[in-house]
C-alpha positions in Angstrom: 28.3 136.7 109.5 29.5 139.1 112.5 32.4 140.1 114.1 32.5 141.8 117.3 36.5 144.1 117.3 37.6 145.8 121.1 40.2 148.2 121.5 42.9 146.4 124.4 42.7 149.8 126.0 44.0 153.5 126.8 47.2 153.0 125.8 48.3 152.5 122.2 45.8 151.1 119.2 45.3 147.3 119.7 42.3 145.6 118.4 41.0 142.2 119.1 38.4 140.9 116.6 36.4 137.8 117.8 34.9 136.5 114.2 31.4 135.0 114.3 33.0 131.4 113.9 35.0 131.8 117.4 38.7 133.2 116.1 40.7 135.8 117.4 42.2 138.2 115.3 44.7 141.3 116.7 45.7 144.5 114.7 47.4 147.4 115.4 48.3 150.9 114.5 51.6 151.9 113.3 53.5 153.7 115.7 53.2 157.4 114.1 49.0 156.8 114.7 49.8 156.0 118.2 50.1 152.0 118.0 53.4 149.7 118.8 53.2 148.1 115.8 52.5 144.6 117.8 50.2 143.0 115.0 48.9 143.9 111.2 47.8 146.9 110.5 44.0 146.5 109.9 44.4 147.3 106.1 46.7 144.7 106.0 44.4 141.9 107.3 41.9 143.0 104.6 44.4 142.3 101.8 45.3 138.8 103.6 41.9 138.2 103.5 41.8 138.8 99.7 44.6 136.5 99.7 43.2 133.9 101.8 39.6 134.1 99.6 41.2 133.4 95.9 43.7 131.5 96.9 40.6 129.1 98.4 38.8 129.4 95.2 41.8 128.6 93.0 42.7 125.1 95.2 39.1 123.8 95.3 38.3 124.8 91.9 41.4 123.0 90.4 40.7 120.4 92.9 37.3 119.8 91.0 38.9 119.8 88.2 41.0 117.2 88.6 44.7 118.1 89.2 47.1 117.3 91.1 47.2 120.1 93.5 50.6 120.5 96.1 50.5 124.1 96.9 49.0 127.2 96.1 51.0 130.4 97.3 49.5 134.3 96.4 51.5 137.2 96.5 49.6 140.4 96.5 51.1 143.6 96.0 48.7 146.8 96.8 48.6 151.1 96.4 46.1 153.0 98.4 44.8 156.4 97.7 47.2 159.2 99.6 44.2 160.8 100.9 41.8 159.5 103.0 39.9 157.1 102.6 42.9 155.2 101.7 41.3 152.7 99.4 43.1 150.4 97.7 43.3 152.0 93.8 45.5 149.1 92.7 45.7 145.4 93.6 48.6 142.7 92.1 47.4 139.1 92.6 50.9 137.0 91.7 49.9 132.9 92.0 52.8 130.4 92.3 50.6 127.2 91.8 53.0 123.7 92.5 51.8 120.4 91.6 52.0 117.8 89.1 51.1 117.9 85.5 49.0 120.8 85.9 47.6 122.1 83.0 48.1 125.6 82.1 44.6 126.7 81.2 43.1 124.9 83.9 44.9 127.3 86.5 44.3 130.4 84.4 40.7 129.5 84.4 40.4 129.2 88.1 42.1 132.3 89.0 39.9 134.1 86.4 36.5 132.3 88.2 38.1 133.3 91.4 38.1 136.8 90.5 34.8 137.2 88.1 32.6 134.9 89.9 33.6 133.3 93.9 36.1 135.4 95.5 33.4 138.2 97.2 36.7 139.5 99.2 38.5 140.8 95.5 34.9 141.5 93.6 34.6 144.1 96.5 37.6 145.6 96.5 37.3 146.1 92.5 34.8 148.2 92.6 37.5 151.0 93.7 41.0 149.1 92.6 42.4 148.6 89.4 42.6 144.4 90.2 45.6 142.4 88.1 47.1 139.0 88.1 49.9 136.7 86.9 50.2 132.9 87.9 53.5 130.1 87.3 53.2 126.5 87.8 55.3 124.7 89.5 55.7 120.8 88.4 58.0 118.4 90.8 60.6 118.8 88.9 60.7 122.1 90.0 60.3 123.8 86.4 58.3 127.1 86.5 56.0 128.7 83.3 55.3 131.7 83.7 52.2 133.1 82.4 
């Protein structure tokens, strides 16, 4: 995997990333750092990507197992160090999982393989932030458990 990342130029802090499978990707700085706040702050693509990564796992893997899968939304909520670096110390993974007759355990167990086993993106960023979930299921009836 590469990913080749090119500052737009003298003025402000815009990136463009060009990922290894041909995508373009543009963050910026916030203002105070000298950006103009014209695209996600790098940090914040990172925690989209952690997003994006178990929220993959968590659709194929229920997939496999033989739901009915409509929709899988994740809400992460994230604290960083105050001093730099500015890891990520704590990282809130909230699922809203819709479908039909999906089973309870079956969507607690992905989320849990997502984290312990698939998702590289979130097994990184454990190994400096304190990493937490909670899931609800949404059937079409529009009833929610909340786990």
């Amino acid at each position: 995997m590469e990913c080749t990342v090119r500052w737009t130029g003298l003025a402000g802090m815009t990136f463009v990333a060009e990922t290894g499978s041909g995508h373009l990707v543009t963050m910026d700085g916030a203002p105070e750092g000298g950006g103009r706040n014209l695209a996600p702050r790098p940090m914040e693509v990172v925690l989209a990507g952690t997003g994006g990564c178990t929220a993959y796992d968590v659709v194929m893997i229920l997939r496999k197992s033989g739901q009915d899968i409509r929709g899988c939304d994740v809400t992460l909520k994230s604290e960083r160090a105050e001093k730099d670096p500015k890891v990520f110390i704590k990282i809130h993974f909230h699922f809203t999982v819709r479908g039909r007759n999906l089973k309870n355990n079956l969507v607690e167990r992905a989320i849990k393989l997502s984290h312990e086993k698939y998702c590289s993106a979130s097994i990184m960023l454990e190994k400096t932030a304190e990493i937490t979930h909670s899931f609800e299921i949404v059937d079409d009836a529009e009833t929610a458990v909340t786990a």
